[in-house]
NUNU-39740 format. One record per residue (C-alpha): residue number from 1; y, x, z. Coordinates in nm, 2 decimals, decimal comma, m for minus. Each point is the difference from the previous one (the first is absolute). Example, Ala and Ser with C-alpha at 12.3 -4.5 7.8 and 13.67 -1.06 7.14 Angstrom:
BEGIN
  gulo       v       u       w
     1   m0,45    1,23    0,78
     2    0,34    0,14   m0,07
//
This chain:
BEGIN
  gulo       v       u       w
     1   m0,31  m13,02   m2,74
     2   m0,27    0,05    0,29
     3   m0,10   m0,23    0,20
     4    0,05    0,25    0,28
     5    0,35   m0,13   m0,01
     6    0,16   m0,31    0,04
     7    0,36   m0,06   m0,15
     8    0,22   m0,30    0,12
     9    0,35   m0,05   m0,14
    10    0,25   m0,18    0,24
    11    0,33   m0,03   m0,18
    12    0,15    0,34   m0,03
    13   m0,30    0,20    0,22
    14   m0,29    0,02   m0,14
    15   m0,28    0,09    0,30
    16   m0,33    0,21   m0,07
    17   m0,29   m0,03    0,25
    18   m0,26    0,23    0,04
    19   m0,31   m0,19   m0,08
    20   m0,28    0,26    0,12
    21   m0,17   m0,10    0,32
    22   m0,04    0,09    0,26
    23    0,18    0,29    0,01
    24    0,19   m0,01   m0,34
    25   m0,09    0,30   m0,10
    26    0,16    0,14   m0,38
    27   m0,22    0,06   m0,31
    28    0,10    0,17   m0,33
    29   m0,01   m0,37   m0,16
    30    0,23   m0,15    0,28
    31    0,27    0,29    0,00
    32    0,01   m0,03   m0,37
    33    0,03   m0,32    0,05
    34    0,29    0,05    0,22
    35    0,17    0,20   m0,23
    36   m0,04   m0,25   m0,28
    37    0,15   m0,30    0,23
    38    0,28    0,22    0,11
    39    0,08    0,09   m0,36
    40   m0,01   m0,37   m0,08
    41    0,25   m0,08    0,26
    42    0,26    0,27   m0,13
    43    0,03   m0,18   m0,34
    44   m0,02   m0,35    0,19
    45    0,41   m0,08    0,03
    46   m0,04   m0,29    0,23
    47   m0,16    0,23    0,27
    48    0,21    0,21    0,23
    49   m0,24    0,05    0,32
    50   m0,34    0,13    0,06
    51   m0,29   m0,03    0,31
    52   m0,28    0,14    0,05
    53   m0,20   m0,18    0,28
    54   m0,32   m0,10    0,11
    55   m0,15   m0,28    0,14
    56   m0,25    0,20    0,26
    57    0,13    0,06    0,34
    58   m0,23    0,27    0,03
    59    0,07    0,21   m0,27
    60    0,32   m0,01   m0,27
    61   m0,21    0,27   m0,21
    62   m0,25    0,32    0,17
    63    0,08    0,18   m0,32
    64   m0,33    0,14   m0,26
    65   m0,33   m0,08    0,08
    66   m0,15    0,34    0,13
    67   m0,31   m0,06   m0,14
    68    0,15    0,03   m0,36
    69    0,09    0,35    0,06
    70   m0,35    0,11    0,11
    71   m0,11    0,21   m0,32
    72    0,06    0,33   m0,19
    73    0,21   m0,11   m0,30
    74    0,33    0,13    0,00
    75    0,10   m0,21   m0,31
    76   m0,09   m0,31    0,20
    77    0,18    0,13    0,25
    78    0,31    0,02   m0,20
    79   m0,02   m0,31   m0,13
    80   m0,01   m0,20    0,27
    81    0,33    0,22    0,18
    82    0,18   m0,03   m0,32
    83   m0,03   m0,35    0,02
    84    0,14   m0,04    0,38
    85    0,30    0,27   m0,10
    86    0,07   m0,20   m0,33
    87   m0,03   m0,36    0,17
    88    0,20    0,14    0,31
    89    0,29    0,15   m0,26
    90    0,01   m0,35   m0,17
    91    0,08   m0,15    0,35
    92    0,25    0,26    0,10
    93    0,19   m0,04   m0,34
    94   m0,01   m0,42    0,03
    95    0,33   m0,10   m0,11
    96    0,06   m0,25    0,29
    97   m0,07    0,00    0,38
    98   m0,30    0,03    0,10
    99   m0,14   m0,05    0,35
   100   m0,34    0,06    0,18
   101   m0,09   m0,26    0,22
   102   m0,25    0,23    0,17
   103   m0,28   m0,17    0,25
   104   m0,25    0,15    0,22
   105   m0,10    0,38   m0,16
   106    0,19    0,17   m0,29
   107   m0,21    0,27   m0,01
   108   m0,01    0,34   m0,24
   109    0,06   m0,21   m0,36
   110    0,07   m0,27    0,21
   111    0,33    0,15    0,15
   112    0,06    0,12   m0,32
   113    0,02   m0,33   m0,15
   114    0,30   m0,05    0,25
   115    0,16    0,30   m0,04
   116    0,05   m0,06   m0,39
   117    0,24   m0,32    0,10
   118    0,35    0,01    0,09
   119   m0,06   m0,17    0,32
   120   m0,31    0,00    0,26
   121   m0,01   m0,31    0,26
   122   m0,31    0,04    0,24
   123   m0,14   m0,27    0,23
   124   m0,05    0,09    0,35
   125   m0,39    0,09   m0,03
   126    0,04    0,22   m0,30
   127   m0,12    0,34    0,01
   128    0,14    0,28   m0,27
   129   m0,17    0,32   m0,05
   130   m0,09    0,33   m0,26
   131   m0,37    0,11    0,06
   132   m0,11    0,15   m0,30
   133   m0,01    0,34    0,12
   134   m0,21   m0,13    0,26
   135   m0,27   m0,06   m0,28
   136    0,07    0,28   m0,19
   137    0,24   m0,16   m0,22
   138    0,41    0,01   m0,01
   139    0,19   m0,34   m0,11
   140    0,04    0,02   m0,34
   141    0,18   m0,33   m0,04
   142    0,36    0,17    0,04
   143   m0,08   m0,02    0,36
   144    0,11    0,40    0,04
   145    0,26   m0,06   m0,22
   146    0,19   m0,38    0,14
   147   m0,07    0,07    0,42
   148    0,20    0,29    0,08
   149    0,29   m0,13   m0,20
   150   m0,03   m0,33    0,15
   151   m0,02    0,14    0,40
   152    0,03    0,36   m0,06
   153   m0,21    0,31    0,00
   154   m0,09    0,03    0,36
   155   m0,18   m0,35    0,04
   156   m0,15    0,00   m0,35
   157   m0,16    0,33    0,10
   158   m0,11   m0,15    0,31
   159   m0,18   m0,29   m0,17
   160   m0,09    0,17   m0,30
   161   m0,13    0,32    0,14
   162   m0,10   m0,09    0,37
   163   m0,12   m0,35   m0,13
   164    0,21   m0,19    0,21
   165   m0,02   m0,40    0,04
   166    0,31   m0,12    0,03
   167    0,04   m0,44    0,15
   168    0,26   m0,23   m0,09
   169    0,25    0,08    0,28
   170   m0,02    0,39   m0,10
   171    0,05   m0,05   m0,33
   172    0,30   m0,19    0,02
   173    0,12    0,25    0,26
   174   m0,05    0,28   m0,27
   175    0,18   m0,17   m0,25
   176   m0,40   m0,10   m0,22
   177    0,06   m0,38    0,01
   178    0,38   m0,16    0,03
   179   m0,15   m0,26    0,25
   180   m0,29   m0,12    0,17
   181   m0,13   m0,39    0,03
   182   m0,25   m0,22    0,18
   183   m0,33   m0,04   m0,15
   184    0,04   m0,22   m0,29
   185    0,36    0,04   m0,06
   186    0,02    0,29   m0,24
   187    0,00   m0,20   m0,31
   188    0,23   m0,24    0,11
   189    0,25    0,30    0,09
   190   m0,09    0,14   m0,34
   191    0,12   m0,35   m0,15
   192    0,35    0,01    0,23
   193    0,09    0,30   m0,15
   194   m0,10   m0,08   m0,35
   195    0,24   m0,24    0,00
   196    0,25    0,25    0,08
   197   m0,06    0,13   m0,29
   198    0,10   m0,31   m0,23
   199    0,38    0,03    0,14
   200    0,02    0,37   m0,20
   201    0,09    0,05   m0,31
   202   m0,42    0,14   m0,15
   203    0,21    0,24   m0,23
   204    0,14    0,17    0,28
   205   m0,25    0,01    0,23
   206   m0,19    0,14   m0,28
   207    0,27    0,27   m0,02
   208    0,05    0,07    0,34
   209   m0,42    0,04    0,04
   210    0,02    0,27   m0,25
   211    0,28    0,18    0,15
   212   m0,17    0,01    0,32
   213   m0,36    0,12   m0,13
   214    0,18    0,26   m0,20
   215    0,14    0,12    0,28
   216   m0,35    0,13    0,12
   217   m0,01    0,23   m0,35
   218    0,37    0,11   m0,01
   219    0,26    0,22    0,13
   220    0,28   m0,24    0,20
   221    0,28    0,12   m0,21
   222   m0,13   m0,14   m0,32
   223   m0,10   m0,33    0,16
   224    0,38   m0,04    0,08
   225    0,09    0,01   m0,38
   226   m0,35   m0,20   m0,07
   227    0,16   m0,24    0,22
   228    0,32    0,01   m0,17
   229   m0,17   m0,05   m0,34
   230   m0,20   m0,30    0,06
   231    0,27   m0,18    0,17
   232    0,17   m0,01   m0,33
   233   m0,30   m0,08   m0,17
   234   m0,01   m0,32    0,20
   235    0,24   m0,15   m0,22
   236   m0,22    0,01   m0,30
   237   m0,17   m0,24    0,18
   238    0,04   m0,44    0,03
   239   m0,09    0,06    0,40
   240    0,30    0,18    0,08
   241    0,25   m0,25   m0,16
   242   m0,15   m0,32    0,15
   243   m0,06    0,17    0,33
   244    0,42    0,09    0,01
   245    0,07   m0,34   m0,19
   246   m0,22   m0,20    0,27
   247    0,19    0,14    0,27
   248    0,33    0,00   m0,12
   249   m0,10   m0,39   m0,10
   250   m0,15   m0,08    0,40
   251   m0,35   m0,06   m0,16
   252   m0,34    0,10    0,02
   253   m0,11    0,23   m0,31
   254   m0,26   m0,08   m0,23
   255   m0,13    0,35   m0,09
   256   m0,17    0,05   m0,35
   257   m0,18    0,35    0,11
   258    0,20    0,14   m0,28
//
């Protein structure tokens, strides 16, 4: 794994840092890194939550270094986008819950980072914004793909298109991040709602994740029967017996993330 990234595992959440000062910017070895951690953690069935964070105030991550895309090879070129898109898919399709702890600037890849986890927390100071077109680039990290789902088409465009930097209080207004914290506090908020997470059952918040992302890619009237479908399926599962057993019993549940 790359350096670039720091894993910590903290019972059930396992936390990765972006380790790239100052600004935390991504290289093709640390996004393929990412996707190799986030991999990891799927088969891992003692781990249910997921943060991203960073430990600079300044920046939680300014996206690629520009200076890598200053030449004339396409294939280069593809490589390195290939590697945000197939890091940044790894992230969206984590099996748990995953949360950005988002200091200081998410910018271009940065955002994008963010925009792959279930859940964005911003401290006060953070900044969020999309300028690639500004340098003659467009976000190729999903970025065109996750933000107007996420806030809708109008205020995508508007930081997509117009280039638009959007602070902490905006964001949240807009529906980017779910709540904004003083400076220092994001990765404590992550950890509060981490442990959230260990009171449901993994299996079905697994379930219930990929009913909700397939909603993105299918007409509503098959996600009702979708719905249907995996419901049942729970109960080929040891989750959904000792989550109804637990409660039936007035005690906590000891999940087995199968």
């Amino acid at each position: 794994m790359s350096e670039l990234l720091k894993l910590e595992k903290r019972g059930h959440t396992a936390i990765i840092t972006l380790n790239n000062p100052p600004a935390n910017t991504w290289t093709p070895e640390s996004l393929n890194a990412l996707k190799e951690l986030v991999e990891e953690l799927n088969t891992d069935k003692e781990n249910y939550a997921l943060i991203i964070a960073s430990e600079s105030e300044k920046f939680f991550s300014a996206g690629a270094d520009l200076s890598r895309f200053n030449h004339d090879d396409k294939a280069q070129a593809f490589e390195f986008i290939n590697a945000f898109g197939s890091a940044f898919e790894a992230l969206s399709q984590y099996e748990g819950v995953s949360i950005a702890a988002i200091t200081g600037f998410a910018m271009g890849g940065g955002l994008e980072t963010a925009l792959s986890c279930d859940i964005r927390i911003a401290e006060e100071q953070a900044q969020m914004a999309l300028p690639e077109c500004t340098v003659g680039l467009l976000p190729g990290g999903l970025g065109t793909q996750q933000l107007p789902w996420l806030i809708g088409e109008g205020w995508a465009k508007r930081m997509i298109l117009l280039g638009e930097r959007i602070k902490a209080p905006k964001a949240e207004q807009i529906g980017l991040v779910q709540e904004v914290v003083p400076t220092g506090k994001a990765l404590e908020k992550a950890l509060e709602l981490a442990a959230k997470v260990e009171g449901q059952s993994p299996t079905s918040v697994r379930f219930c994740k990929q009913l909700s992302m397939s909603a993105r890619e299918r007409p509503l009237s098959s996600g009702f029967t979708l719905e249907r479908e995996m419901f049942v399926k729970l109960w080929d599962t040891q989750d959904q017996k000792e989550g109804v057993n637990a409660f039936l019993e007035k005690r906590k549940p000891e999940w087995k993330n199968a």
